[in-house]
Every structure is written in structure tokens, then in C-alpha cells.
C-alpha positions as CSV (number, residue, x, y, z in Angstrom):
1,X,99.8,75.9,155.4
2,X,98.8,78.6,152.8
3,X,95.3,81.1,153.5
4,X,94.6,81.5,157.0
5,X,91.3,80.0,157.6
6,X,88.2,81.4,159.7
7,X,88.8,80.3,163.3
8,X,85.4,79.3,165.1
9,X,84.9,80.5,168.4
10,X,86.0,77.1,170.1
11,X,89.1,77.4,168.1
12,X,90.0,81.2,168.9
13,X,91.8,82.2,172.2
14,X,89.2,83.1,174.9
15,X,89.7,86.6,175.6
16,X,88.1,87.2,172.1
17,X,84.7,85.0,172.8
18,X,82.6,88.0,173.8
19,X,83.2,89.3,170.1
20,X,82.2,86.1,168.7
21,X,79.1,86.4,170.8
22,X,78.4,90.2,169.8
23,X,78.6,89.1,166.5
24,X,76.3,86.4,166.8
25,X,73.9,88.7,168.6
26,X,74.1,91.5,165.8
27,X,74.4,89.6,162.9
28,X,74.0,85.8,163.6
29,X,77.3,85.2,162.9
30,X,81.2,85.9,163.1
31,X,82.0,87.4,159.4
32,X,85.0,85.7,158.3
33,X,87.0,88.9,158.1
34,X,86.5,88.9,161.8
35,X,86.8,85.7,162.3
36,X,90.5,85.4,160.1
37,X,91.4,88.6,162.7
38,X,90.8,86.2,165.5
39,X,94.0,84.6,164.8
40,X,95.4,88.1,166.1
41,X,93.2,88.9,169.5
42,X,95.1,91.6,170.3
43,X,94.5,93.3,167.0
44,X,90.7,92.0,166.9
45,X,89.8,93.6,170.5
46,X,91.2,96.9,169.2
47,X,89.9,96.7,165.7
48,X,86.3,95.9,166.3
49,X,85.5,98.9,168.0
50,X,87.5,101.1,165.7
51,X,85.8,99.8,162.8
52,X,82.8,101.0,164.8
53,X,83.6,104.2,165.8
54,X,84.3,105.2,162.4
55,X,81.6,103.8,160.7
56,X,79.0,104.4,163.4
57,X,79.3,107.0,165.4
58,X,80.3,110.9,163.9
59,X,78.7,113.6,162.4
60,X,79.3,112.5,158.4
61,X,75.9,110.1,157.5
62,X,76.0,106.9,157.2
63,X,74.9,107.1,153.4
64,X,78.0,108.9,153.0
65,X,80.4,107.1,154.3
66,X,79.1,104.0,153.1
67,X,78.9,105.3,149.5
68,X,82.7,106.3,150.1
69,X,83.2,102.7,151.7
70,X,81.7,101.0,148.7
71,X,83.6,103.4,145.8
72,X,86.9,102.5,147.6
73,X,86.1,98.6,147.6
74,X,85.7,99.4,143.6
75,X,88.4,100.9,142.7
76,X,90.5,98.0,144.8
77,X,88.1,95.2,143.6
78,X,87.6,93.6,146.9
79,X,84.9,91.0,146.8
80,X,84.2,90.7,150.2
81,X,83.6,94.2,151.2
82,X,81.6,94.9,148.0
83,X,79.2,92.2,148.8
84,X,78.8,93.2,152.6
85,X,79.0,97.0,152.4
86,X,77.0,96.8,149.3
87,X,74.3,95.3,151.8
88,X,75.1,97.7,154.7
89,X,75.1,101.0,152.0
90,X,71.1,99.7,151.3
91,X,70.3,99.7,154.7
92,X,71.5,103.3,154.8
93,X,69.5,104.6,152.0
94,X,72.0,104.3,148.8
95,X,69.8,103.0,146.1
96,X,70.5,100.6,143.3
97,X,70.5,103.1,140.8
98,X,73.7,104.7,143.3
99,X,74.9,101.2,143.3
100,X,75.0,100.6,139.7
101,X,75.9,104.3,139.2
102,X,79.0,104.2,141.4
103,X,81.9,103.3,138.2
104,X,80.4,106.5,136.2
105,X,79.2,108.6,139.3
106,X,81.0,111.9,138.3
107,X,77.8,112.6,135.4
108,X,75.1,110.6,136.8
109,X,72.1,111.9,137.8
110,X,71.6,109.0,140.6
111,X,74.0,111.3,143.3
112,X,73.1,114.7,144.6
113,X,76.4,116.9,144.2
114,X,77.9,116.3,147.9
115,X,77.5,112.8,147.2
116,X,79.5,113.1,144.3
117,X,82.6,115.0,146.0
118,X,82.5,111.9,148.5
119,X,83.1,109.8,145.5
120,X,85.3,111.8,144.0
121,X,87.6,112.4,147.0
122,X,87.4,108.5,148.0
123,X,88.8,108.3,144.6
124,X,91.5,110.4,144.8
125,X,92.4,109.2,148.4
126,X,92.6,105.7,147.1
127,X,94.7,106.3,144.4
128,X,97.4,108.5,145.7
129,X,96.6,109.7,148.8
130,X,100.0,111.8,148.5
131,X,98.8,113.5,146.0
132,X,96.2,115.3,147.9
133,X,97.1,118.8,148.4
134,X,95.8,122.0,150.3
135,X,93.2,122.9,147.1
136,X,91.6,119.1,147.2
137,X,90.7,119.7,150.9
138,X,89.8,123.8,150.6
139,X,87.6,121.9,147.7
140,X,86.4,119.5,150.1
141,X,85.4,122.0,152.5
142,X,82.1,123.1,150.8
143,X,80.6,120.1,151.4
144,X,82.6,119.5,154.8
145,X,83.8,120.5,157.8
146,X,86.9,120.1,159.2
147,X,86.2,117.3,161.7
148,X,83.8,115.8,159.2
149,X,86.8,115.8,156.5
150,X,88.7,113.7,159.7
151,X,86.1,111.4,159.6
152,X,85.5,111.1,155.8
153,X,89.4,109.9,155.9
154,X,89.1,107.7,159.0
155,X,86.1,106.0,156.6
156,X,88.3,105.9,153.2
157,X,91.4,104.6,155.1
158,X,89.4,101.5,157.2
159,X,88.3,100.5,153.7
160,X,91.6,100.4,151.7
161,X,93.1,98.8,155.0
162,X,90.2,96.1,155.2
163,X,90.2,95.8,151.3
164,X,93.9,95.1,151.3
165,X,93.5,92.7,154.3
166,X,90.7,90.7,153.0
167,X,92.3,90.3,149.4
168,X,96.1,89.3,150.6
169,X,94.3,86.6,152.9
170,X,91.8,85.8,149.8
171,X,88.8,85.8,152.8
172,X,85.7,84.3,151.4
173,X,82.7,86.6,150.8
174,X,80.3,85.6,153.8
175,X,78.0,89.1,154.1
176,X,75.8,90.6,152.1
């Protein structure tokens, strides 16, 4: 026993083989945080769309969320989903510069100065999201609205969740 491995589709329970496919069709591939998932379909059916939702659909821009994605991923040191969201924040428009910016972000001139309050407040969300407090999100608020701040969390929360899974279950970097 010891690190769950990957399951391949032939090894996962059938009810979960039309993800495996989806994946295949998107992507070419099952990603092995998915594919460690499998070994909980239940969880997997739900998750996959979730993860979806929140970083696909809403009003807050993918650039965004996928620069507050990849600052949470730093400040937990999560391998995996700095590799692949480091490749999905590209597609999305954040730069290299953004990328290489992202440690020292609150005085570079690589991020506009909403893009810096989505740092910032991914920071302070990942760090001690108790500490947030009625000025952080009246703050907040001149950048973004109210369901937009919903969805800001939704996308800070998935990553520290999917950080914290991929790192206790040591999944191999497979994206990006």
C-alpha cells in the first residue's frame, strides 16, 4: 500500500468511464488528479463539473481567476497545479512576466491594479481565511461585485482544496 496510484479507465468502476472519455476528448488524456479521484466515483461525478463551473463559467475572467488559482498554488507549493494552471493561466492571457512576477506582485508593474487585489486577496484567503473581515471585502468591492466576490472565493477555495489533495496523495505532475 502507501500513494494511491492513477487508476486507468479499465481499472476504474464504470459509471465514471464517460469522464475518462471527456477527458480524453478535451485534453487527450485523464490528468492524474482526476484520475487518483477515480478511486472515489461518487466524489469524481460531482467534482468534475464543479471544478467546471467555477472555473468556467461566471462573470469574474478567466485571467483572473486563473492568476488567483496560480498565487494560491504558490503560496501552498503544489507542484501539480503550478505546472498545469501555469499552462491553463497562458492560455488565458497571463503573461510570463505575470508568471515570474506572481511572488513580488504587490510592486510590480507586470499587473494592472485589479489584478493585484486578486492577488492580494487570494493571499490573504489562503493564509487565514478567518481573518478576513468586513473591511477586506468593502476593500474588495471596488474591484468587485458581490456575486463576482462569491465567485473569486469559489476559485481561491477549489485551489487550496485541490492543492491540499494533490500534495497529501503526492500526485505526479502530468499537465502543463
Amino acid at each position: 500500500m502507501g500513494v494511491p496510484a492513477p487508476l486507468a479507465k479499465n481499472q476504474a468502476d464504470a459509471s465514471i468511464g464517460e469522464i475518462f472519455d471527456g477527458m480524453h476528448a478535451a485534453i487527450g488524456r485523464m490528468p492524474n488528479v482526476f484520475a487518483v479521484m477515480a478511486r472515489f466515483p461518487a466524489a469524481l461525478k460531482r467534482f468534475v463539473p464543479f471544478y467546471n463551473a467555477v472555473m468556467l463559467k461566471g462573470r469574474v475572467p478567466a485571467k483572473l481567476k486563473e492568476l488567483a488559482y496560480l498565487k494560491t498554488a504558490s503560496i501552498n507549493a503544489c507542484q501539480y497545479c503550478l505546472r498545469a494552471h501555469t499552462a491553463s493561466a497562458k492560455q488565458a492571457g497571463v503573461t510570463d512576466q505575470q508568471i515570474e512576477a506572481l511572488r513580488f506582485y504587490q510592486n510590480s508593474p507586470a499587473f494592472d491594479e485589479k489584478e493585484r487585489a486578486t492577488l492580494r486577496f487570494a493571499d490573504l484567503v489562503t493564509r487565514g481565511a478567518s481573518t478576513i473581515d468586513a473591511s477586506v471585502l468593502n476593500w474588495l468591492s471596488r474591484y468587485y461585485s458581490e456575486d463576482e466576490i462569491v465567485e473569486l472565493v469559489m476559485v481561491i477555495a477549489l485551489a487550496n482544496m485541490v492543492n491540499r489533495f494533490n500534495d497529501t496523495l503526492q500526485i505526479e505532475p502530468d499537465l502543463g
